[in-house]
Backbone as a chain_set.jsonl record, in Angstrom:
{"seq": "XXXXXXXXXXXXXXXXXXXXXXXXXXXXXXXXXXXXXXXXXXXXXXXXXXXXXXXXXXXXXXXXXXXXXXXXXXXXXXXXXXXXXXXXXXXXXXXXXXXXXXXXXXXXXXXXX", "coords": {"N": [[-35.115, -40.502, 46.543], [-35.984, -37.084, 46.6], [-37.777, -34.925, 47.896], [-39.975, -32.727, 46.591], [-41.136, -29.26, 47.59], [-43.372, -26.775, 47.991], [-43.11, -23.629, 47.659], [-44.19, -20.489, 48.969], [-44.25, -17.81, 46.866], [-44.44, -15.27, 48.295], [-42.648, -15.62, 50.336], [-40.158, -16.453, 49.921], [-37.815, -14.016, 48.375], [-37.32, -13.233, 45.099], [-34.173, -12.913, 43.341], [-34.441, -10.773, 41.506], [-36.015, -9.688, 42.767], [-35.244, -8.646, 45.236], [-33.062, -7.107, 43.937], [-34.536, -5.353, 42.658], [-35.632, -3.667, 45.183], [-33.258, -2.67, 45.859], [-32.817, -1.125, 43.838], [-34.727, 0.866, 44.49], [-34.185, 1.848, 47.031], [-31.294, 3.19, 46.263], [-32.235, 4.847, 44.481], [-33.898, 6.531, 45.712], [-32.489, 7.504, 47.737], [-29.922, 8.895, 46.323], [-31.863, 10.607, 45.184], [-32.783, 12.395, 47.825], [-30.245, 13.292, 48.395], [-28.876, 14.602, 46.225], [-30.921, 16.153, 45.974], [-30.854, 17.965, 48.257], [-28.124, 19.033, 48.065], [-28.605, 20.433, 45.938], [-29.9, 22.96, 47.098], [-28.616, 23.53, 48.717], [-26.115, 24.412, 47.39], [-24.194, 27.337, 46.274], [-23.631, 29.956, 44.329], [-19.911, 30.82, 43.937], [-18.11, 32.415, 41.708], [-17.957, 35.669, 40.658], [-20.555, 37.636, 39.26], [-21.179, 38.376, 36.186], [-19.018, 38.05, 35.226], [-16.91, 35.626, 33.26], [-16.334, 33.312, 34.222], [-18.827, 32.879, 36.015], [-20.712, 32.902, 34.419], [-20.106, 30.649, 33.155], [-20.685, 28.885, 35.48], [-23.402, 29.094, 36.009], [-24.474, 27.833, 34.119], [-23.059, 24.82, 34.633], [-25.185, 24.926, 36.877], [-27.508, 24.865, 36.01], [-27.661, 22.411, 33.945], [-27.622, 20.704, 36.369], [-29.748, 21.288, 37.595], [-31.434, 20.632, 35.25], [-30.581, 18.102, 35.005], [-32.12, 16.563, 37.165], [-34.572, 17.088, 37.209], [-35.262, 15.822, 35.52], [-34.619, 13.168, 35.884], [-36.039, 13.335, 37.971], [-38.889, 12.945, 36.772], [-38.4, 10.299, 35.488], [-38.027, 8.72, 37.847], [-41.043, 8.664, 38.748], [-42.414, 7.871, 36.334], [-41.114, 4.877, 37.243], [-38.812, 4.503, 35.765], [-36.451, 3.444, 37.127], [-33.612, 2.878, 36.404], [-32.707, 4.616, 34.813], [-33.565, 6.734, 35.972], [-31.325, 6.933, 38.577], [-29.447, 7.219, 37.02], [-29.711, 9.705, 35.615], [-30.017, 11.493, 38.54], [-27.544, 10.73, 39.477], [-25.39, 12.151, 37.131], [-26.938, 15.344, 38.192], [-25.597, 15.667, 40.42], [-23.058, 15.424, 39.779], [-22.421, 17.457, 38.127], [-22.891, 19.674, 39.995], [-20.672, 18.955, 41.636], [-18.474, 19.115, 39.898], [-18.601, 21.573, 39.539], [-18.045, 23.059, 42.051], [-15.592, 21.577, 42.667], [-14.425, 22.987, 40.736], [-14.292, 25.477, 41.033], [-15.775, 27.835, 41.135], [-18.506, 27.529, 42.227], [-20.055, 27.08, 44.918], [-19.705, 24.7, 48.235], [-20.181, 25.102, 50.235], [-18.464, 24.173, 52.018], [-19.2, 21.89, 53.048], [-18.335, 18.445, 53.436], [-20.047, 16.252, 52.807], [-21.696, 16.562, 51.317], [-20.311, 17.206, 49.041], [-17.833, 17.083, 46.907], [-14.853, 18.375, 48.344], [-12.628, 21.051, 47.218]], "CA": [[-35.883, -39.511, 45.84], [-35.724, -35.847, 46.795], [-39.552, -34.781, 48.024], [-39.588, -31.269, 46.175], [-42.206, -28.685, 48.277], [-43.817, -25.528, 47.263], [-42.75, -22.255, 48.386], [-45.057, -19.419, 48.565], [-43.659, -16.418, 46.739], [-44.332, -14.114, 49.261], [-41.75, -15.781, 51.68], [-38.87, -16.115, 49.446], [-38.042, -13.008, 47.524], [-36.429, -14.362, 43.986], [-33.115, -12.601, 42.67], [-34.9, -9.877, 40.834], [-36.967, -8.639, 43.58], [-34.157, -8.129, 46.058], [-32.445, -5.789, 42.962], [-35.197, -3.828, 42.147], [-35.602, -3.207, 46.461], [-31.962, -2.166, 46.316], [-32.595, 0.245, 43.298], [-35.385, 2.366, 44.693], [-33.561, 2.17, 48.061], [-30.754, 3.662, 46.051], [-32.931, 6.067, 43.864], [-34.511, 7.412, 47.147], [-31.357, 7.702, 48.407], [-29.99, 10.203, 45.712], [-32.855, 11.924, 45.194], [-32.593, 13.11, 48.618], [-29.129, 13.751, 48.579], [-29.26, 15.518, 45.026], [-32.318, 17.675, 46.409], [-30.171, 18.613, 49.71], [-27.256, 19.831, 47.423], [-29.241, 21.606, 44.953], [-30.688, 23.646, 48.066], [-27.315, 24.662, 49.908], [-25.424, 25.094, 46.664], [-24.113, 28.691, 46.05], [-22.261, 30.786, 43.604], [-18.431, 31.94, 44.115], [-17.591, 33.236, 41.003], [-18.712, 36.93, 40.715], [-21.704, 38.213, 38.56], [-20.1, 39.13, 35.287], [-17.344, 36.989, 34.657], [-16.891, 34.12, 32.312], [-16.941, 32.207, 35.693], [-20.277, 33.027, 36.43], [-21.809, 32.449, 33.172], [-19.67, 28.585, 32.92], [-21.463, 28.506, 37.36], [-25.252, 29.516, 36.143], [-24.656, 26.743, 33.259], [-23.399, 23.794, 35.234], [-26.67, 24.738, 38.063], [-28.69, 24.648, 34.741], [-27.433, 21.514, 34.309], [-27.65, 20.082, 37.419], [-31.28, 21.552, 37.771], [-32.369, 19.964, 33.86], [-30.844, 15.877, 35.216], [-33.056, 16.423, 38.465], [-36.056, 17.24, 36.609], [-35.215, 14.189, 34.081], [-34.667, 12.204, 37.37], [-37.689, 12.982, 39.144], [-39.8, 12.581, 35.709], [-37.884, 9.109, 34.844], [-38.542, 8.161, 38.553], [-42.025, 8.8, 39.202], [-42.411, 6.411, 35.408], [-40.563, 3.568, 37.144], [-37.801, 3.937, 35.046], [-35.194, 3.911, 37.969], [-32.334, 3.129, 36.308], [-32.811, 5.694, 34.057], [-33.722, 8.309, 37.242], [-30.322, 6.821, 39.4], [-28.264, 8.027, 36.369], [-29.498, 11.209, 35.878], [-29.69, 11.952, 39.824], [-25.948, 10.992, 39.475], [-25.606, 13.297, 36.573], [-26.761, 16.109, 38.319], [-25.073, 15.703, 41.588], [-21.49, 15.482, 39.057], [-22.403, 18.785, 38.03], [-22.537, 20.327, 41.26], [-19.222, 18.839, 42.093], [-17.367, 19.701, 39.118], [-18.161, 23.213, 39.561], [-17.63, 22.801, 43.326], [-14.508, 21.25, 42.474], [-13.498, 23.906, 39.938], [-14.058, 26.973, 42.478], [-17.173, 28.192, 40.542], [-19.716, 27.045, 42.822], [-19.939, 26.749, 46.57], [-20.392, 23.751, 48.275], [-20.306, 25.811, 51.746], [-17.821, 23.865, 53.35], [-19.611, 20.398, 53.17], [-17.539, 17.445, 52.422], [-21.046, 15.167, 52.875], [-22.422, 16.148, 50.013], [-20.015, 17.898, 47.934], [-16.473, 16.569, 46.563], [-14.427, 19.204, 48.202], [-11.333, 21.063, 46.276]], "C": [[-36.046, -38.281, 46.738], [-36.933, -35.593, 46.296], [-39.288, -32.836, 47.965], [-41.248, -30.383, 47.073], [-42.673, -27.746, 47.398], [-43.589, -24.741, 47.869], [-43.596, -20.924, 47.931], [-44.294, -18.081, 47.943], [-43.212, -15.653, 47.59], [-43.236, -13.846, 49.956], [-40.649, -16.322, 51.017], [-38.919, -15.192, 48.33], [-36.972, -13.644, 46.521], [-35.515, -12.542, 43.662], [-33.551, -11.008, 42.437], [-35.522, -9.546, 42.038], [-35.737, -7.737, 44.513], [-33.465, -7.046, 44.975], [-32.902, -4.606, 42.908], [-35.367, -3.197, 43.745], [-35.15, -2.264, 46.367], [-32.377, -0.665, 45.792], [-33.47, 1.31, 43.689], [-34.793, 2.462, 45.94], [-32.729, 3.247, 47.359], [-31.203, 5.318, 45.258], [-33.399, 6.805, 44.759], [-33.366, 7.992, 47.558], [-30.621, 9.167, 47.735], [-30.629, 11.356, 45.035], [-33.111, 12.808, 46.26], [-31.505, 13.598, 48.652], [-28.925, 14.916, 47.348], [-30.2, 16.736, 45.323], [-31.516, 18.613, 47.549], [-29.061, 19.758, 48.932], [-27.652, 20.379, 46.151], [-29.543, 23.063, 46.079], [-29.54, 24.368, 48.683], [-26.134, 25.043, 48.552], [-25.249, 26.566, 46.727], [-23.372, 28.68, 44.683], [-21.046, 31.311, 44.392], [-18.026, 32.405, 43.404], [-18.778, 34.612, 40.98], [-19.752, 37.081, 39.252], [-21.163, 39.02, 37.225], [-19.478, 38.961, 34.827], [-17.971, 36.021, 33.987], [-17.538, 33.032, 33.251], [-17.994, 32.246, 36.06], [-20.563, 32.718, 35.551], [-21.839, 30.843, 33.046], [-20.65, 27.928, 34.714], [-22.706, 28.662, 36.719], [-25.244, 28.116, 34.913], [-24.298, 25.099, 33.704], [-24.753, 23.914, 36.479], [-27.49, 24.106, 37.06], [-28.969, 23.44, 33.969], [-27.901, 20.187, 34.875], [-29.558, 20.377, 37.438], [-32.054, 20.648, 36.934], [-32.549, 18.085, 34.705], [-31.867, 16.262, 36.374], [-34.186, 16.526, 38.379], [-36.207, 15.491, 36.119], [-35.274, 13.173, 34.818], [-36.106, 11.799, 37.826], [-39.01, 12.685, 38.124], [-39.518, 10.9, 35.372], [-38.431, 8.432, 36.639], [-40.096, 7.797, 38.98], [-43.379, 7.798, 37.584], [-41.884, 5.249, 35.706], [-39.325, 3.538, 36.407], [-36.417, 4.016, 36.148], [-34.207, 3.68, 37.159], [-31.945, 4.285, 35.866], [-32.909, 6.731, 35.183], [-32.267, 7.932, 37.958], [-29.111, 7.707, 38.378], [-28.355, 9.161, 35.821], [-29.299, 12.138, 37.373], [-27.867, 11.834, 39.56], [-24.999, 12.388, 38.636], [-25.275, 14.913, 37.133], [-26.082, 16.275, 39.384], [-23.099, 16.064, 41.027], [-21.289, 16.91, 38.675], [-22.261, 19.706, 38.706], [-20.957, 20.241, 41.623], [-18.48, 19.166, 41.617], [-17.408, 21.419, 38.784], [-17.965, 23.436, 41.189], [-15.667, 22.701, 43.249], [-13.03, 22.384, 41.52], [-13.406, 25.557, 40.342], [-14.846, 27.496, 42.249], [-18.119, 28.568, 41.202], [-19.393, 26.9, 43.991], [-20.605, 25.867, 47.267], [-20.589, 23.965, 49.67], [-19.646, 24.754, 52.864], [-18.601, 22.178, 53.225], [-19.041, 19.278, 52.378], [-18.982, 16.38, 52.719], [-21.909, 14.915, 51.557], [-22.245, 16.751, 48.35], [-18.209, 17.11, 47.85], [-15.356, 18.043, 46.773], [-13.085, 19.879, 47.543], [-10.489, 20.764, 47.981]], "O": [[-36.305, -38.632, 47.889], [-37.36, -35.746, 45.152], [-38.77, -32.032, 48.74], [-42.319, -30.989, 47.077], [-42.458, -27.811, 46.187], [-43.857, -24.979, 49.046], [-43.634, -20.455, 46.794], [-43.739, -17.348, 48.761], [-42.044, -15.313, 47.781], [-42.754, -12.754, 50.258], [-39.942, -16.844, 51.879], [-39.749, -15.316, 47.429], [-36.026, -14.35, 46.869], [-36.021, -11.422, 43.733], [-33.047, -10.116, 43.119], [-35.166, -8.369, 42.11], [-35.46, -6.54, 44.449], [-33.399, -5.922, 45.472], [-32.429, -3.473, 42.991], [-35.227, -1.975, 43.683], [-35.684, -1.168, 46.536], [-32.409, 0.403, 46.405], [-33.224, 2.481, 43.4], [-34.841, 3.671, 46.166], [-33.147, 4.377, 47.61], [-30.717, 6.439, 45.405], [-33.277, 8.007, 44.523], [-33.41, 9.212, 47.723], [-30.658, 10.257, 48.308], [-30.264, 12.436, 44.57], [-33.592, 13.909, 45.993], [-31.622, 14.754, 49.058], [-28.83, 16.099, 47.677], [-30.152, 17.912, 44.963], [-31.63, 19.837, 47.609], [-29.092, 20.976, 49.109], [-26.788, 20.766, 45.364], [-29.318, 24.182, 45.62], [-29.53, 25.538, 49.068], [-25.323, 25.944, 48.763], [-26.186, 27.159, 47.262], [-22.75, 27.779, 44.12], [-21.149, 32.097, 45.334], [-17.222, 33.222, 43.853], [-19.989, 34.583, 41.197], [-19.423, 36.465, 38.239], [-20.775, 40.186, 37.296], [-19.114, 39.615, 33.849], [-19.139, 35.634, 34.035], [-18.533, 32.307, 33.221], [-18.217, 31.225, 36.711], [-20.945, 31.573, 35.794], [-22.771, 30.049, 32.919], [-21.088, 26.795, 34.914], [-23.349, 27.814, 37.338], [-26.239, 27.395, 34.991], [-25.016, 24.189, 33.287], [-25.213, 22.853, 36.902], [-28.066, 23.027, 37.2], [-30.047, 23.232, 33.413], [-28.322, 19.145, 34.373], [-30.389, 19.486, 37.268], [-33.008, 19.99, 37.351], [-33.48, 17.309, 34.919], [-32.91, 15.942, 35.803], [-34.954, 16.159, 39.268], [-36.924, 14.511, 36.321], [-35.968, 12.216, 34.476], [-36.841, 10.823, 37.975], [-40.052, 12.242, 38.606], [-40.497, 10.258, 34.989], [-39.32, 7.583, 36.565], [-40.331, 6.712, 39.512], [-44.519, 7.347, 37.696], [-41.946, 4.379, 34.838], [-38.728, 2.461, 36.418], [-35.439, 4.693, 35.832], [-33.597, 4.749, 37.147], [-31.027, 4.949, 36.349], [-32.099, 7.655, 35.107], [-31.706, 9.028, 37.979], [-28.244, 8.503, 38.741], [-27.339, 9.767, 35.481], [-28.65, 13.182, 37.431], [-27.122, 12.811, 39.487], [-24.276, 13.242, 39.147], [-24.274, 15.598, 36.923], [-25.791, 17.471, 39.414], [-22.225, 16.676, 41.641], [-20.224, 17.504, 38.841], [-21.593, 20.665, 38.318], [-20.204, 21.191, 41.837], [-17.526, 19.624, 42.247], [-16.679, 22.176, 38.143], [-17.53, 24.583, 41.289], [-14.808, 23.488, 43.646], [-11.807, 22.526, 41.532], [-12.654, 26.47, 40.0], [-15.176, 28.086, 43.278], [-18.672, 29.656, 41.038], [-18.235, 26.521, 44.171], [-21.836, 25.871, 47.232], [-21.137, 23.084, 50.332], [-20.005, 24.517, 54.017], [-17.768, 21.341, 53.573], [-19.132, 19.091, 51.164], [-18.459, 15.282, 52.91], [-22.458, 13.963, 51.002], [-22.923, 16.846, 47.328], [-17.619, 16.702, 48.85], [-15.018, 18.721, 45.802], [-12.284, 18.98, 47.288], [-9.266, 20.648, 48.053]]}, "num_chains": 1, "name": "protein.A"}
């Protein structure tokens, strides 16, 4: 017969706890990184052009998920905040990526062309 014990919660963390850890580790994680590259972003297309208008609309973008982020985080809803932080960080890049936007040279926190 197999003498079954009791284990205090505290001192083993079950399945689900270790997850949700991970996800505000991870939500912390791109909410700083998302905030960093909102901050050193630039414009490269000129003031005037098509290109500028399609650059002030992915920031606008990028600015709205980071709101929706930091509103969905600060409710608990991380998953919901990890995938708009992602969101807006895609936005940055794909105007990064499309010459639009300036990611000033940083491959850390921008997908460079």
């Amino acid at each position: 017969m197999v003498k079954k014990t009791k284990t205090n919660a505290k001192q083993m963390p079950t399945r689900s706890t270790e997850l949700n850890n991970q996800l505000v580790a991870r939500v912390t994680r791109y909410h700083t990184i998302t905030k960093q590259a909102l901050e050193k972003i630039g414009m490269k297309a000129r003031r005037g052009t098509r290109e500028y208008d399609i650059a002030m609309d992915f920031l606008s973008m990028a600015k709205n998920y980071f709101n929706d982020a930091a509103h969905f985080e600060k409710n608990g809803e991380l998953l919901l905040a990890l995938a708009a932080y992602s969101y807006a960080h895609a936005w940055m890049d794909a105007g990064v990526r499309a010459g639009i936007l300036d990611g000033k040279e940083d491959d850390r926190l921008f997908t460079l062309p």
